[in-house]
mmCIF file of the N, C-alpha and C atoms, coordinates in Angstrom:
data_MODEL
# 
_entry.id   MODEL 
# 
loop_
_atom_site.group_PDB 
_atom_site.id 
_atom_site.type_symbol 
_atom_site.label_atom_id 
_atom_site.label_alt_id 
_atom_site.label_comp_id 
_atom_site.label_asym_id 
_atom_site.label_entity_id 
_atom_site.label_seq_id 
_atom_site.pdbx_PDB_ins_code 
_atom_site.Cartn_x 
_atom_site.Cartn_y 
_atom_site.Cartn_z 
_atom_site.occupancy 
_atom_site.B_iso_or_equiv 
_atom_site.pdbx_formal_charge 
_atom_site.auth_seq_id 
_atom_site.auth_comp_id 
_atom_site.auth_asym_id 
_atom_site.auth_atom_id 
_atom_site.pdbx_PDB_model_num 
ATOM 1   N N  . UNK A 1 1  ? -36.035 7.656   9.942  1.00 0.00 ? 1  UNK A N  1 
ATOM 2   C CA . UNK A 1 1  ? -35.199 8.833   9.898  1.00 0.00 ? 1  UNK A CA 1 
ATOM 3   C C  . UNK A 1 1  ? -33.878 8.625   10.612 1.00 0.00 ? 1  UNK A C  1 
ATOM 4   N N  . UNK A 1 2  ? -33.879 7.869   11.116 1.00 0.00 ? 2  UNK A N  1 
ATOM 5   C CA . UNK A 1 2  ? -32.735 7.254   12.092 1.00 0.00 ? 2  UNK A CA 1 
ATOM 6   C C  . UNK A 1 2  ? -31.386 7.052   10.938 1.00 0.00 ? 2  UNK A C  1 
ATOM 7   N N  . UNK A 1 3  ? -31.423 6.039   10.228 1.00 0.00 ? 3  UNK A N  1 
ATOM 8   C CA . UNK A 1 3  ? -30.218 5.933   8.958  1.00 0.00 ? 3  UNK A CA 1 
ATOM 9   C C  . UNK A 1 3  ? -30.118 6.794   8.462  1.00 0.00 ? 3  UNK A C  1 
ATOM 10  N N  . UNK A 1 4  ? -31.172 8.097   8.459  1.00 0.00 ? 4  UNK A N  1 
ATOM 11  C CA . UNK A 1 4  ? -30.090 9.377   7.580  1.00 0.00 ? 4  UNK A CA 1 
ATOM 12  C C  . UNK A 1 4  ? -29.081 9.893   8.698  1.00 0.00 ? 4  UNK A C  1 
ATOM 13  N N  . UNK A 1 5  ? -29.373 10.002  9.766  1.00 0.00 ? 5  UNK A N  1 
ATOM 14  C CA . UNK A 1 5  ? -28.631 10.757  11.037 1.00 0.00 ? 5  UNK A CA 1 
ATOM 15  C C  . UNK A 1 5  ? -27.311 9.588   11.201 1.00 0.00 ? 5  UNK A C  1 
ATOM 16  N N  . UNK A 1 6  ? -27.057 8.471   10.756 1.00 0.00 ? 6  UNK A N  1 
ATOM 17  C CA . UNK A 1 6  ? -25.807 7.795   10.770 1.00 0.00 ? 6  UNK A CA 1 
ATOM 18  C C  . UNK A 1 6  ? -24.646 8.250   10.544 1.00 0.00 ? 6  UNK A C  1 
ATOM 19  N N  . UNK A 1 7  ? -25.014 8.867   9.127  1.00 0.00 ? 7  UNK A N  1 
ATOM 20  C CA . UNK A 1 7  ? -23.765 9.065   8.511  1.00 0.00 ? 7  UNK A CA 1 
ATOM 21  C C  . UNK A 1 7  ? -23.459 10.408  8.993  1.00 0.00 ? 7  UNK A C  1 
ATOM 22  N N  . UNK A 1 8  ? -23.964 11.496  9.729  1.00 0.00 ? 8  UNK A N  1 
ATOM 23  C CA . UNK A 1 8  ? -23.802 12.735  9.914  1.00 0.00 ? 8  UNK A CA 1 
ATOM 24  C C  . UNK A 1 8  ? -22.599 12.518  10.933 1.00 0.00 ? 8  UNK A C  1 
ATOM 25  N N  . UNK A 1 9  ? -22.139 11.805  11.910 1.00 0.00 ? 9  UNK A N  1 
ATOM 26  C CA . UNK A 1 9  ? -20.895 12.155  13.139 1.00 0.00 ? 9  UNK A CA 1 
ATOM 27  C C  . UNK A 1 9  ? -19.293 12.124  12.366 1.00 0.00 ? 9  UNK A C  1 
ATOM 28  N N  . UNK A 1 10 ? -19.949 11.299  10.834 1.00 0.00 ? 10 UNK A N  1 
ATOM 29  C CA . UNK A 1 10 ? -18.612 11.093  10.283 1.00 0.00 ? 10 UNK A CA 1 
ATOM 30  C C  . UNK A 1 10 ? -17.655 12.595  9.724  1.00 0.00 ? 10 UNK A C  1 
ATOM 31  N N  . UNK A 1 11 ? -18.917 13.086  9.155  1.00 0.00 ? 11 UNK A N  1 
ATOM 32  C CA . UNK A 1 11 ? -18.348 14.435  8.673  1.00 0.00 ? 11 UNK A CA 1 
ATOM 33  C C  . UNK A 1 11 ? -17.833 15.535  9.651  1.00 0.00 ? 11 UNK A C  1 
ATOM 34  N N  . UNK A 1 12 ? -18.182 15.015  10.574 1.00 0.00 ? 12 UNK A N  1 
ATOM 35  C CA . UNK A 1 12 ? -16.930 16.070  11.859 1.00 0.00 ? 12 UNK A CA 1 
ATOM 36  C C  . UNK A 1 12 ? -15.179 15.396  11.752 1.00 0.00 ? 12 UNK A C  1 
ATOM 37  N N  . UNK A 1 13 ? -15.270 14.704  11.541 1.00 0.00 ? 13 UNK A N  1 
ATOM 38  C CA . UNK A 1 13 ? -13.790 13.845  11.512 1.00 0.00 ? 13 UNK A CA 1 
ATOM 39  C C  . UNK A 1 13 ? -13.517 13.205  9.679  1.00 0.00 ? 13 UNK A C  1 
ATOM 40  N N  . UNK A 1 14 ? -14.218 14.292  9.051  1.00 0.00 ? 14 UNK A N  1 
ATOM 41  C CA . UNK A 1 14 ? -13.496 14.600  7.727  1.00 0.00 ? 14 UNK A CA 1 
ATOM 42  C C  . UNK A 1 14 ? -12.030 14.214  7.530  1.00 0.00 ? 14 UNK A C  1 
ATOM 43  N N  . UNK A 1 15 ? -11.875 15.694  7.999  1.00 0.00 ? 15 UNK A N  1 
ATOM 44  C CA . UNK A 1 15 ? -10.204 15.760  7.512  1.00 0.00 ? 15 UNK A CA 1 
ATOM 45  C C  . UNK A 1 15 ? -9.603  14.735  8.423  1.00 0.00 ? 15 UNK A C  1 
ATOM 46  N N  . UNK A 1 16 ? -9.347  13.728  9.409  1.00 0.00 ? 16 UNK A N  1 
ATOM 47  C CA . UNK A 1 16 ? -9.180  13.172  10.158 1.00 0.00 ? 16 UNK A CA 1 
ATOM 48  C C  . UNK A 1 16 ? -9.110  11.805  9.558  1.00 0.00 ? 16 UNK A C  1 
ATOM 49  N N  . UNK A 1 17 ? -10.166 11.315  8.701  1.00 0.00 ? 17 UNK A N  1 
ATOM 50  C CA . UNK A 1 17 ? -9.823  10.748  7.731  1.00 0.00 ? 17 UNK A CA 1 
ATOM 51  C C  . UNK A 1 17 ? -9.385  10.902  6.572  1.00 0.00 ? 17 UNK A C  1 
ATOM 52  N N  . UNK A 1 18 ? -8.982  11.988  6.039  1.00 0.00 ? 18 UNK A N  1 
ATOM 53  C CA . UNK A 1 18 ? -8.605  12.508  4.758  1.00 0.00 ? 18 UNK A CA 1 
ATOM 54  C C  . UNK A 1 18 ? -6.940  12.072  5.237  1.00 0.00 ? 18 UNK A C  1 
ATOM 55  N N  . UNK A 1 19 ? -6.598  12.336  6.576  1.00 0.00 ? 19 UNK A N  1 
ATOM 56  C CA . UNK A 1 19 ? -5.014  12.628  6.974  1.00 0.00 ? 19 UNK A CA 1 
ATOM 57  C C  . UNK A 1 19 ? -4.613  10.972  6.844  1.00 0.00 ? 19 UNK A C  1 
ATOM 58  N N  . UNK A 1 20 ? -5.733  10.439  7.320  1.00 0.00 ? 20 UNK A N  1 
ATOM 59  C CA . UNK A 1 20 ? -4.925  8.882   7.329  1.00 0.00 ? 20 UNK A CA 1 
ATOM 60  C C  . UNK A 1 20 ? -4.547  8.124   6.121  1.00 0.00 ? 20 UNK A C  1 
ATOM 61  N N  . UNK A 1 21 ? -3.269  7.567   5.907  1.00 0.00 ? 21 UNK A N  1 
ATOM 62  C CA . UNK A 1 21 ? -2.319  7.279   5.663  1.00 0.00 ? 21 UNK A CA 1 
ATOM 63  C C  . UNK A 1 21 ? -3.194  5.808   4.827  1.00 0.00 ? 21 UNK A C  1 
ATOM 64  N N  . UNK A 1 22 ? -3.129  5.849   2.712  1.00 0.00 ? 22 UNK A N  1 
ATOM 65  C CA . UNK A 1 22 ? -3.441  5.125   2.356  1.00 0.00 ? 22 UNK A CA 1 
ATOM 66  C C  . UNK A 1 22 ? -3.973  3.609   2.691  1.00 0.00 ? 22 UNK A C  1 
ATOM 67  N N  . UNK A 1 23 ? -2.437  3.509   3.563  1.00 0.00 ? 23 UNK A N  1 
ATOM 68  C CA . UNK A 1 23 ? -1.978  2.210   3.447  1.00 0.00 ? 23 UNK A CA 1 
ATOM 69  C C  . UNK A 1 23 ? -2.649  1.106   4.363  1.00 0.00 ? 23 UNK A C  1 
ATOM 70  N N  . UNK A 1 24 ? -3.603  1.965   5.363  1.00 0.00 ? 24 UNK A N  1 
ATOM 71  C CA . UNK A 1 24 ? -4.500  1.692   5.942  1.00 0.00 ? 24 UNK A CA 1 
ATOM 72  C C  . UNK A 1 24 ? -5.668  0.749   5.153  1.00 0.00 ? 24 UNK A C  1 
ATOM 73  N N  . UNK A 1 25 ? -6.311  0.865   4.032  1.00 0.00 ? 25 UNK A N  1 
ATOM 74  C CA . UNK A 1 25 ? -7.009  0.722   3.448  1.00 0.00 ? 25 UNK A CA 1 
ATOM 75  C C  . UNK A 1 25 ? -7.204  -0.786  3.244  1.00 0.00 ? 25 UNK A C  1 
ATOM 76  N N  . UNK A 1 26 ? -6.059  -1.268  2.052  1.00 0.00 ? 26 UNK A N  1 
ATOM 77  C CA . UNK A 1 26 ? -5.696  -2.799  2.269  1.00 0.00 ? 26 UNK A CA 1 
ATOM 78  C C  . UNK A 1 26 ? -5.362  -3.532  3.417  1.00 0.00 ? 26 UNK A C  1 
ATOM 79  N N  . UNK A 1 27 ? -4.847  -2.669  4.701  1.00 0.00 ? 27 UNK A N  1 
ATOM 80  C CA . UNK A 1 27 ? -4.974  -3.828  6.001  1.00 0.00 ? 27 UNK A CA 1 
ATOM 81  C C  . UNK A 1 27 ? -6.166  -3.843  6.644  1.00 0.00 ? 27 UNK A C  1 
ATOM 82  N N  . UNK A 1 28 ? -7.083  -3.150  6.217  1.00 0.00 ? 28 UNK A N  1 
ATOM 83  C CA . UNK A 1 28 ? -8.363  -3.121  6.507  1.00 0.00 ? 28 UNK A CA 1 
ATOM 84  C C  . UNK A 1 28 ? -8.884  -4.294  5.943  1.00 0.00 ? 28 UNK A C  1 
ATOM 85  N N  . UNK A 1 29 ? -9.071  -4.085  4.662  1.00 0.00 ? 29 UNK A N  1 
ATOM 86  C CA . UNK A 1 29 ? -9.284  -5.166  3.741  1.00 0.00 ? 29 UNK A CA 1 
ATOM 87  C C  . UNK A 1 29 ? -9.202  -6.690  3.956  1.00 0.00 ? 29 UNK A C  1 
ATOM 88  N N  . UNK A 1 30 ? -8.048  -6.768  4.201  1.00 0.00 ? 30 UNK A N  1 
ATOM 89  C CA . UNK A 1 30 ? -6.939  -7.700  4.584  1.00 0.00 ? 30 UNK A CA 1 
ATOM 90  C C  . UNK A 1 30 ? -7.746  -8.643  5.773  1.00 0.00 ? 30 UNK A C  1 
ATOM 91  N N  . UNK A 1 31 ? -7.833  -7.316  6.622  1.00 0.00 ? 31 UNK A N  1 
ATOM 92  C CA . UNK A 1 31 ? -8.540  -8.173  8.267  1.00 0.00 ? 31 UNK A CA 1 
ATOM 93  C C  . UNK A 1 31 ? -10.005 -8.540  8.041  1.00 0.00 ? 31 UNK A C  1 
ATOM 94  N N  . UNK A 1 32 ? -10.615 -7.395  6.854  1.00 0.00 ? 32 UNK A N  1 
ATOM 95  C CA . UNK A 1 32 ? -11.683 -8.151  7.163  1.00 0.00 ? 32 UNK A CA 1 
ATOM 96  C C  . UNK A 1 32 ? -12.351 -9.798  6.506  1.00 0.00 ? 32 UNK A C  1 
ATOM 97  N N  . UNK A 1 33 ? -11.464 -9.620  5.320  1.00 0.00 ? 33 UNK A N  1 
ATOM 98  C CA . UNK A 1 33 ? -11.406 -10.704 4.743  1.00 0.00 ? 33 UNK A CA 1 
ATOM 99  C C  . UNK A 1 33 ? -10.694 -11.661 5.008  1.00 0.00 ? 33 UNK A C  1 
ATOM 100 N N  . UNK A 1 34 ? -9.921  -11.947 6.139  1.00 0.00 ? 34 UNK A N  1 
ATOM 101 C CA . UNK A 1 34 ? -9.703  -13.123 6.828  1.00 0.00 ? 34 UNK A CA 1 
ATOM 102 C C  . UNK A 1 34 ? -10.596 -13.259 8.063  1.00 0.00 ? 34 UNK A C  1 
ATOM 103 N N  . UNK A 1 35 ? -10.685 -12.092 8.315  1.00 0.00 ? 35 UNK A N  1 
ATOM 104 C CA . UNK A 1 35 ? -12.637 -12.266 9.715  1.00 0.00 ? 35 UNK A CA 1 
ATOM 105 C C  . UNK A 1 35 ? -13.162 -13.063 8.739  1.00 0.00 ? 35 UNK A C  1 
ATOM 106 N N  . UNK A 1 36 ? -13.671 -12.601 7.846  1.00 0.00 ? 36 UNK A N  1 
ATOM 107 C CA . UNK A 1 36 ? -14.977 -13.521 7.108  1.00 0.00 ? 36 UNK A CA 1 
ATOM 108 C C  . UNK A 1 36 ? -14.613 -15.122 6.718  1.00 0.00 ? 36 UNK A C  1 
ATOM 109 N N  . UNK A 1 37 ? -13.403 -14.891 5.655  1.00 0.00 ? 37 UNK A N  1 
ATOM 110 C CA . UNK A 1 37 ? -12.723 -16.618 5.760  1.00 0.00 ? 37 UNK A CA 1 
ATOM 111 C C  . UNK A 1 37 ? -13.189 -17.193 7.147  1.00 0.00 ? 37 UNK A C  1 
ATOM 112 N N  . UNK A 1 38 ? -12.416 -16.949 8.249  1.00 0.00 ? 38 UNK A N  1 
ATOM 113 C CA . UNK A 1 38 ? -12.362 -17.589 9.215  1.00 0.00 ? 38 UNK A CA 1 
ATOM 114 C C  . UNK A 1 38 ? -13.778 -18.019 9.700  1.00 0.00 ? 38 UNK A C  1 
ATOM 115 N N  . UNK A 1 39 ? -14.432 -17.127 9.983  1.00 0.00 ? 39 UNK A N  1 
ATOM 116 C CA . UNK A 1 39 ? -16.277 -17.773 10.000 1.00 0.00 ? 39 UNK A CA 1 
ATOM 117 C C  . UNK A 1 39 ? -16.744 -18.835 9.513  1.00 0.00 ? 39 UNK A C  1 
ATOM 118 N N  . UNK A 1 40 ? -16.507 -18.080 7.774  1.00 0.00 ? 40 UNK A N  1 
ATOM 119 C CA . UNK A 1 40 ? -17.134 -19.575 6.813  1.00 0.00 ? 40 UNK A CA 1 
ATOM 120 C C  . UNK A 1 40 ? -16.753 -20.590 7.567  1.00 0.00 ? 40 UNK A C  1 
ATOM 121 N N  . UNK A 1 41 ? -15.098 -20.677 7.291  1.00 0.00 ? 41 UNK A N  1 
ATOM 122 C CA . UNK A 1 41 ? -14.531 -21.996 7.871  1.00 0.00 ? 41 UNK A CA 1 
ATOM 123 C C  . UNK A 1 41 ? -15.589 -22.569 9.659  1.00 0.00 ? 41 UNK A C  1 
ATOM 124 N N  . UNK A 1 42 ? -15.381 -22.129 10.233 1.00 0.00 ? 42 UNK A N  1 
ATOM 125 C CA . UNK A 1 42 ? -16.053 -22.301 11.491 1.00 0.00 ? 42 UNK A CA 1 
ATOM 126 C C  . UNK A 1 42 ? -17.334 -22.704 11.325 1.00 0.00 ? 42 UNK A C  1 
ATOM 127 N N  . UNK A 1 43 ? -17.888 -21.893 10.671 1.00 0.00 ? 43 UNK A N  1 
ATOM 128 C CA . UNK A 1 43 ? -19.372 -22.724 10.027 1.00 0.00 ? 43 UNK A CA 1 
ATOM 129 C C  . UNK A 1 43 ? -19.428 -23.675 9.568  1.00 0.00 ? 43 UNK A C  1 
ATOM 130 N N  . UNK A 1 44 ? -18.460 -23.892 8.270  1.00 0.00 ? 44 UNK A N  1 
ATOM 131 C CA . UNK A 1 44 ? -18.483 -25.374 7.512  1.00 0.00 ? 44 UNK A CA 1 
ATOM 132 C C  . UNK A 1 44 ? -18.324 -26.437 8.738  1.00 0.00 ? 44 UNK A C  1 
ATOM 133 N N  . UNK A 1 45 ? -16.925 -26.236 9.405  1.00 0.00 ? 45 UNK A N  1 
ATOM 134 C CA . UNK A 1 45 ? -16.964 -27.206 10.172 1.00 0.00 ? 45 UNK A CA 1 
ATOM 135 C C  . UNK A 1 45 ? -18.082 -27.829 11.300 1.00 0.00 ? 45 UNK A C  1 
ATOM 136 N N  . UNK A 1 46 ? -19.102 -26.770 11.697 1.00 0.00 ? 46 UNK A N  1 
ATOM 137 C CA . UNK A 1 46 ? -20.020 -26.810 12.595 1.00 0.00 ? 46 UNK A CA 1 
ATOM 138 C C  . UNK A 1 46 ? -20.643 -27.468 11.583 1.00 0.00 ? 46 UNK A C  1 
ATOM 139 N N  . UNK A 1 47 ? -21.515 -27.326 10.926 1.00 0.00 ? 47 UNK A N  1 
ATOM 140 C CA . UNK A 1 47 ? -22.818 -28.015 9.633  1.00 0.00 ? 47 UNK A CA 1 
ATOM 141 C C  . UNK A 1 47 ? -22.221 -28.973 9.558  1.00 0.00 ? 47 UNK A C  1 
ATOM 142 N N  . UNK A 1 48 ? -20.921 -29.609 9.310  1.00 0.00 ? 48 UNK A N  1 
ATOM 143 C CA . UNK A 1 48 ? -20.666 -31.162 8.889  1.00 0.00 ? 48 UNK A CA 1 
ATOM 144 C C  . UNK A 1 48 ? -20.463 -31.310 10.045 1.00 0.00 ? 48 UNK A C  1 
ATOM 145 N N  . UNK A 1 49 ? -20.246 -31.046 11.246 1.00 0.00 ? 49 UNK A N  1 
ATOM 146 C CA . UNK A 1 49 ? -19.900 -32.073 12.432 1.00 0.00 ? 49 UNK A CA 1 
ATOM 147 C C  . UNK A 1 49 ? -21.137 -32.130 12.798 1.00 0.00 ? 49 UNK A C  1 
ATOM 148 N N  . UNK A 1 50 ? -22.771 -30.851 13.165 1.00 0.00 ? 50 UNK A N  1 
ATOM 149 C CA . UNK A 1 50 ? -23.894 -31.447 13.695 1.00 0.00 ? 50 UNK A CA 1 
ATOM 150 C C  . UNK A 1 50 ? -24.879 -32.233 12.266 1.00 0.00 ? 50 UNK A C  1 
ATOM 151 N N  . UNK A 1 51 ? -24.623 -32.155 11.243 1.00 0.00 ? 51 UNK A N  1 
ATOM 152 C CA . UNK A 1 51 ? -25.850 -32.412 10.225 1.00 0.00 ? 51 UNK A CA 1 
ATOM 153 C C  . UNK A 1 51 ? -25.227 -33.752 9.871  1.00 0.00 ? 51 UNK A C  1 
# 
């Protein structure tokens, strides 16, 4: 019952996200998909330097 009660704190800060500004969206995007690039990379390099 725990994961239904997750999503409930969001809907107090509705409009709060309704106000923010598109453009947000793709630099979101943006960061998280160079977080993740950057991992892989870090990984690959770890697996070929210990294996």
């Amino acid at each position: 019952m725990q994961s239904l009660a997750a999503g409930l704190p969001l809907g107090k800060d509705l409009l709060l996200l309704i106000s923010i500004d598109w453009k947000n969206i793709p630099v979101g995007l943006v960061a998280s998909s160079a977080s993740f690039l950057c991992s892989v990379m870090i990984v690959q390099f770890a697996l070929d330097y210990w294996l």
